[in-house]
Residue frames relative to the residue before (quaternion, step in Angstrom):
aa qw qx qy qz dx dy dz
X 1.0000 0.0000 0.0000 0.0000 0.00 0.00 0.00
X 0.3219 -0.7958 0.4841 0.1694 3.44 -0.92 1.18
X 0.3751 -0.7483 0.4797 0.2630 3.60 -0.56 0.20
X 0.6528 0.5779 -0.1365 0.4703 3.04 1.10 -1.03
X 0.5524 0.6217 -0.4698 0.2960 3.72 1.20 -0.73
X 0.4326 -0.6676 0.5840 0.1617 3.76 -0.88 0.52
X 0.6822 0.4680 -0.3030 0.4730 3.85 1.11 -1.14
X 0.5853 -0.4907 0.6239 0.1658 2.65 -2.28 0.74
X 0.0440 -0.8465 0.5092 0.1491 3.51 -0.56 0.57
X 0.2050 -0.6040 0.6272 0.4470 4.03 -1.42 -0.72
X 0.5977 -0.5596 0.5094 0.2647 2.50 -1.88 0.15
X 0.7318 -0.5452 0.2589 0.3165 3.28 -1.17 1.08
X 0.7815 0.0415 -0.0644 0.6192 3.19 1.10 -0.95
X 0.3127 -0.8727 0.3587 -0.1094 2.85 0.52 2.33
X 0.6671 0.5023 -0.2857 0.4702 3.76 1.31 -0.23
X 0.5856 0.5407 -0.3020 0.5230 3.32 1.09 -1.06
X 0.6784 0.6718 -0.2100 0.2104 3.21 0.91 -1.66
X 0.4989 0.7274 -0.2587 0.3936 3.24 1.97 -0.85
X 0.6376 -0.5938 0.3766 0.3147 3.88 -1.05 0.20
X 0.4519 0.6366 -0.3261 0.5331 3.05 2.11 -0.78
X 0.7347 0.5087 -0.2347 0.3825 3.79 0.77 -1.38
X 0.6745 0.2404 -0.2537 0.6503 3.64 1.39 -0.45
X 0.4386 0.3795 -0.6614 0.4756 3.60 0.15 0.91
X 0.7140 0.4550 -0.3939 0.3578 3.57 0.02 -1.21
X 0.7324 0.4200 -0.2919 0.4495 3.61 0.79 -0.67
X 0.6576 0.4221 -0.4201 0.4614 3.36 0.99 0.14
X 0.6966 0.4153 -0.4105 0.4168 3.33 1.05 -0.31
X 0.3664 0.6068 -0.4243 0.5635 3.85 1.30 0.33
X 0.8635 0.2860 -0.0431 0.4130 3.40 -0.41 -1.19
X 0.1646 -0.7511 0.5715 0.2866 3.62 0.78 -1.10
X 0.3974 0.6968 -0.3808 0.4599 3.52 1.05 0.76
X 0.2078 -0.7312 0.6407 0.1083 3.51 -0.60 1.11
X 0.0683 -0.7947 0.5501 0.2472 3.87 -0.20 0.75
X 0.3370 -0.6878 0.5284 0.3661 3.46 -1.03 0.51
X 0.6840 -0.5735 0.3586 0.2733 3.15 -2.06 0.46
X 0.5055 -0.5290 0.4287 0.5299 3.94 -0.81 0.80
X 0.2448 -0.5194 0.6903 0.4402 3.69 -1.00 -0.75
X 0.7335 0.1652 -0.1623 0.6390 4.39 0.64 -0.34
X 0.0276 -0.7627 0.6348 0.1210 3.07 -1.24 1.09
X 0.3963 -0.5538 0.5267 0.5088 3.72 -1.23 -0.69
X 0.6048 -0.6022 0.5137 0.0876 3.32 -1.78 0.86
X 0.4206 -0.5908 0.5672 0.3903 3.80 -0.96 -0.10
X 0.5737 0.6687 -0.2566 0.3973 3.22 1.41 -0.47
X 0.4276 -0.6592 0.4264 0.4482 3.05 1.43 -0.94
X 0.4807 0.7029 -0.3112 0.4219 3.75 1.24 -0.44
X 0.1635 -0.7206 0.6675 0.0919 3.49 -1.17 0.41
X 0.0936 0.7847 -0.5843 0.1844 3.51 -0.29 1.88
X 0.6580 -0.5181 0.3826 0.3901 3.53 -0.96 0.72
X 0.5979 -0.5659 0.3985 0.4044 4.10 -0.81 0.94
X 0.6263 0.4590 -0.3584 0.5183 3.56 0.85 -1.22
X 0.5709 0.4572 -0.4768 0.4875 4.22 0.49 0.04
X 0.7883 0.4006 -0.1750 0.4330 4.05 0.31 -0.42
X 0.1293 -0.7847 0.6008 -0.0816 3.40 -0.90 1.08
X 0.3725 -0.7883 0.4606 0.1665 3.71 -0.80 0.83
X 0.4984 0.5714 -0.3824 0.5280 3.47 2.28 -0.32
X 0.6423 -0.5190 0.5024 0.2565 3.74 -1.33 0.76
X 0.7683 0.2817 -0.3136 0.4816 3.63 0.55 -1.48
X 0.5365 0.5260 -0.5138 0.4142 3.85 0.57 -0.07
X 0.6270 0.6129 -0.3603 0.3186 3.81 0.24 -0.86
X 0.1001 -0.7523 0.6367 0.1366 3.72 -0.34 1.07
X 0.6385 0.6702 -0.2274 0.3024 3.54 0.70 -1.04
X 0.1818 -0.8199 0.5058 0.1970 3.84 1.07 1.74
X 0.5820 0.6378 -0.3864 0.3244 4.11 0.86 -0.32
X 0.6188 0.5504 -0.0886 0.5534 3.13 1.44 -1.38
X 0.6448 0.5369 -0.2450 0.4857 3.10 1.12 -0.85
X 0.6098 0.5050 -0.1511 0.5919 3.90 0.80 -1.04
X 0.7724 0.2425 -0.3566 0.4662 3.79 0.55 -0.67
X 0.4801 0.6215 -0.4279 0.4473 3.68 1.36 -0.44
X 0.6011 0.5850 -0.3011 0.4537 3.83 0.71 -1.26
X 0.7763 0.5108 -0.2013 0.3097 3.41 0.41 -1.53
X 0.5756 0.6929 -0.1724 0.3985 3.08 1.77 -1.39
X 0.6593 0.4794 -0.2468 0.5241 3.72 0.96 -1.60
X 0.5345 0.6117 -0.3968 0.4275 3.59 0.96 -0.95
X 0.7008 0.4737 -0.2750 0.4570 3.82 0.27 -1.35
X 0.7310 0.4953 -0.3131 0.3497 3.28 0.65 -1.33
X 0.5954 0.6106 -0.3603 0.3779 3.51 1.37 -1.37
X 0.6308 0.4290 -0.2863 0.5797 3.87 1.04 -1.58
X 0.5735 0.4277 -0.5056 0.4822 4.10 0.07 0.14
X 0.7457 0.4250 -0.2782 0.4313 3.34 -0.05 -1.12
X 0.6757 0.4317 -0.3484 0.4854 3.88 0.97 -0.09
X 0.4416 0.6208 -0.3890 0.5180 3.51 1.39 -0.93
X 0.7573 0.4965 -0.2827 0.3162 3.57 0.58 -1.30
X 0.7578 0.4342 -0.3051 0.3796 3.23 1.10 -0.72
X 0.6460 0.5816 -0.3934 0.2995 3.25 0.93 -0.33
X 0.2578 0.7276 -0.4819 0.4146 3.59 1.76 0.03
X 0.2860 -0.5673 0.6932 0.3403 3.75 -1.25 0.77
X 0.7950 0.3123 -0.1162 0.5069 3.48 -1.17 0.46
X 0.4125 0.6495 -0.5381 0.3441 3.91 1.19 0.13
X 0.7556 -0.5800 0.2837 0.1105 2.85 -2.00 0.74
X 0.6640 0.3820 -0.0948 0.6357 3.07 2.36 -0.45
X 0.3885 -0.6963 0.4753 0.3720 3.51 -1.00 0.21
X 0.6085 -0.4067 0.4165 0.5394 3.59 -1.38 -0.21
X 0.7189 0.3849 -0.2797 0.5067 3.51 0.49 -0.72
X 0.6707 0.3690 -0.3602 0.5332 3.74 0.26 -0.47
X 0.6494 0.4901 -0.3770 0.4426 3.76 0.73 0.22
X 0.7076 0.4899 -0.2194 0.4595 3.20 1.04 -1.02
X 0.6719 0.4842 -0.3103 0.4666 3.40 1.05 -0.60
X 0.4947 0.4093 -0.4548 0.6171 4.01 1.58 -0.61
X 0.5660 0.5978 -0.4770 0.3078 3.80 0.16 -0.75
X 0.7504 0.4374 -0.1754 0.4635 3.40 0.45 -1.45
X 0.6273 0.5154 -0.3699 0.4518 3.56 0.78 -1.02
X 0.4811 0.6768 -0.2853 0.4787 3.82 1.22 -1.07
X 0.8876 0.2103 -0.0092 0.4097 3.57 0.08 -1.04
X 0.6595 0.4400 -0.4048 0.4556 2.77 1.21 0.44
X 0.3383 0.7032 -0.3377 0.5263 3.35 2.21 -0.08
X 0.4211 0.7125 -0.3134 0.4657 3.42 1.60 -1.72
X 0.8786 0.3779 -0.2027 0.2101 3.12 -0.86 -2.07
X 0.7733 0.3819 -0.2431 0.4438 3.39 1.03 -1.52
X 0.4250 0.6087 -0.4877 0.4594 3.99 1.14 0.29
X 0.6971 0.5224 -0.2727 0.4083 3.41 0.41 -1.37
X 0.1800 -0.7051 0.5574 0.3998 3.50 1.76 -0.84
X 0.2046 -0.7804 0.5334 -0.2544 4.12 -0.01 1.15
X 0.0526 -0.6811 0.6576 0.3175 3.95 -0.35 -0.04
């Protein structure tokens, strides 16, 4: 861990990482999880949690930035994969709408006009 780093980073596992991902696990489990105080990076860096943000315009870190982008992508094509399952965990419509929400998370990381 660098002291000196200046950048904003994501977390490594930058979907889960979201508030959406620890609601869903608290509302499974009934378990508030506490925050790491050090997380891993997309970068690959270990930087204190308060160094990492899950919003795009906060993210200085163009590495972090590129593995965040890449991430929502995967998740968007999962979350369809899922719906097409007879009997899958998601609807067409409840898939498409995480799908879209996904890629557009996508577009404004990559920084996109």
């Amino acid at each position: 861990m660098s002291e000196t780093d200046p950048h904003i980073h994501v977390e490594q596992k930058v979907v889960q990482a979201s508030a959406g991902g620890r609601n869903m696990t608290v509302s499974l489990l009934g378990l508030v999880p506490d925050s790491p105080s050090v997380v891993t990076t997309g970068c690959g860096l270990q930087v204190p949690y308060a160094m990492t943000s899950p919003r795009p315009e906060s993210v200085t870190c163009l590495p972090c930035r590129e593995h965040a982008s890449q991430e929502h992508l995967r998740f968007a094509e999962q979350v369809e994969r899922l719906s097409r399952w007879p009997g899958g965990p998601v609807t067409g419509d409840e898939a498409a709408k995480a799908a879209q929400w996904a890629r557009d998370l996508a577009k404004r990381f990559s920084g996109w006009p």
